[in-house]
N, C-alpha and C positions, 0 to 999 in steps of 0.2 A: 124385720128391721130393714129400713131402705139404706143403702150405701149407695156409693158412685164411683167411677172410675173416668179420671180424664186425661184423654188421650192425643199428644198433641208432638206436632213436627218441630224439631231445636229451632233457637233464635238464627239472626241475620251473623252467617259468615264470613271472613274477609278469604281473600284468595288461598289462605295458608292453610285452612280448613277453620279456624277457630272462632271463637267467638269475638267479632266487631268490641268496639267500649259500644255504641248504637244498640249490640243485640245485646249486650252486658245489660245495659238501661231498657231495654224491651222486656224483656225476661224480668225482670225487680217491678215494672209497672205490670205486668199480666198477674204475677206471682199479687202484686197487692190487689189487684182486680179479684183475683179468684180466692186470696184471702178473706176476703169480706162474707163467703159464703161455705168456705169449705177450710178445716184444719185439715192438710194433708198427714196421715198416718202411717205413710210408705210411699217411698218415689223408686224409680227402676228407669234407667236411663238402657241407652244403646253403649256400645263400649267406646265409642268416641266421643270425644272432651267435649267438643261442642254439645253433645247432648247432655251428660253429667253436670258439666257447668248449669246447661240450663234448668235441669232437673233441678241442681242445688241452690239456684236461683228462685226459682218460683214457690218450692216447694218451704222454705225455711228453715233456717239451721237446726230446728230441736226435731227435724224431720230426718230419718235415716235414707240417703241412698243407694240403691246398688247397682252396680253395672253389670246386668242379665239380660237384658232384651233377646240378645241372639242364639241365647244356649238353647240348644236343642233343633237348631234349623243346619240342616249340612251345608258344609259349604259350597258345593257343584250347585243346590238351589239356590242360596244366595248370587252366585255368580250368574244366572239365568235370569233374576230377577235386576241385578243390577245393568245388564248388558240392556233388560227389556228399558231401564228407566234411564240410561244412555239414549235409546232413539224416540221416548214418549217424554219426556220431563214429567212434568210435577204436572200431569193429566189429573182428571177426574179418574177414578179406579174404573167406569165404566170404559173408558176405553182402552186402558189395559185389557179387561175383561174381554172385547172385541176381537184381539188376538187371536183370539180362538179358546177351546176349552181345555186345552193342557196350561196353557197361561193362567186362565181362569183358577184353576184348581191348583194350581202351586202358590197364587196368592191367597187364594181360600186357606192352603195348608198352613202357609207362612200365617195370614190371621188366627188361622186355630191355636197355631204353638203358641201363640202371645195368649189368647183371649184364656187358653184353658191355665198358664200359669197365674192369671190375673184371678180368678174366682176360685182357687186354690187359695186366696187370701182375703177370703169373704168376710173375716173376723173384725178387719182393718175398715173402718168407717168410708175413708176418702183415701185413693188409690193415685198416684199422677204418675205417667207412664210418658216420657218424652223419645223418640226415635225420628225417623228418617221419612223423605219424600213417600214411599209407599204401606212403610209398616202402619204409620197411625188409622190410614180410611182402610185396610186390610184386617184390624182388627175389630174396627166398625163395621164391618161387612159381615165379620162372623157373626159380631154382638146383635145386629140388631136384624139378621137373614137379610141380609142387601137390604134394606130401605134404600127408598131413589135419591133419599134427602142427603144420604152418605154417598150413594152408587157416583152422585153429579155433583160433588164437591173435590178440588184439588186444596191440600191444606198446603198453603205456604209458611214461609217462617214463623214461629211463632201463633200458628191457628193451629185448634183442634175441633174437638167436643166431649163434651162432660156429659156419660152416660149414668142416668140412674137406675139402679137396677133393688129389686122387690127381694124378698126373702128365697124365691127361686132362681136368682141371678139373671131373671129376665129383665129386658131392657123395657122400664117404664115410659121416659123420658129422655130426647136428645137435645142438647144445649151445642149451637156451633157458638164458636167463638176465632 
């Protein structure tokens, strides 16, 4: 059986962190966009509003959310990955990766924790996974072993891609959006 998992960076936020009325109405228009082809069966946000909001946003009310993203990543890494996207922004993950290969491999890590709770829930049809400037193409990286098409993509607000994966949780198919 094919399922998918899509994986994408919270809506547009105003300075206060939170979600714009703009990324309120961005998030309701992607969420119907990507309803026309997917019933979401589980959403899993970052533990900030902005990203839950937009999880509960696109994904639909009779859709459960949880805020998990980050369980299981320590915090000394996080703060390494956060300090790196202080001087890179919302790069393409290749040039993260550029850093050198201790950068490399703690975004690889930070991908795996996500990618391995996600296939953990194989059972669930359509999977929507909403988080932050480098969690989303860091889990695309794991999923799909770097493909260039994820390596040379920066997701801004509101972009991801919708990964289909085979009955071995291999990635069949990438959709950006």
């Amino acid at each position: 059986m094919k399922h998918s998992i899509t994986v994408m960076r919270h809506s547009l936020k105003g300075e206060d962190g939170r979600l714009t009325e703009e990324g309120r109405e961005l998030a309701k228009k992607i969420g119907r966009e990507l309803g026309q082809n997917y019933s979401f069966g589980w959403a899993i946000s970052s533990p900030e509003e902005r990203a839950y909001e937009t999880a509960r946003l696109i994904s639909g009310k009779s859709c459960p959310v949880q805020k998990a993203l980050e369980v299981g990543i320590p915090r000394e890494e996080m703060a390494i990955i956060l300090r790196l996207f202080a001087k890179l922004g919302n790069a393409p993950l290749a040039k993260y990766f550029a850093e050198g290969p201790e950068i490399e491999q703690k975004l690889l890590d930070y991908g795996q924790t996500g990618w391995n709770m996600l296939v953990d829930v194989a059972q669930v049809d359509h999977v929507l996974v909403v988080g932050h400037e480098v969690l989303a193409p860091a889990i695309c990286a794991v999923a799909t072993k770097k493909n260039h098409i994820i390596m040379n993509s920066s997701f801004q607000e509101c972009e991801g891609a919708t990964l289909t994966l085979n009955e071995k949780n291999e990635v069949v198919h990438i959709g950006l959006f």
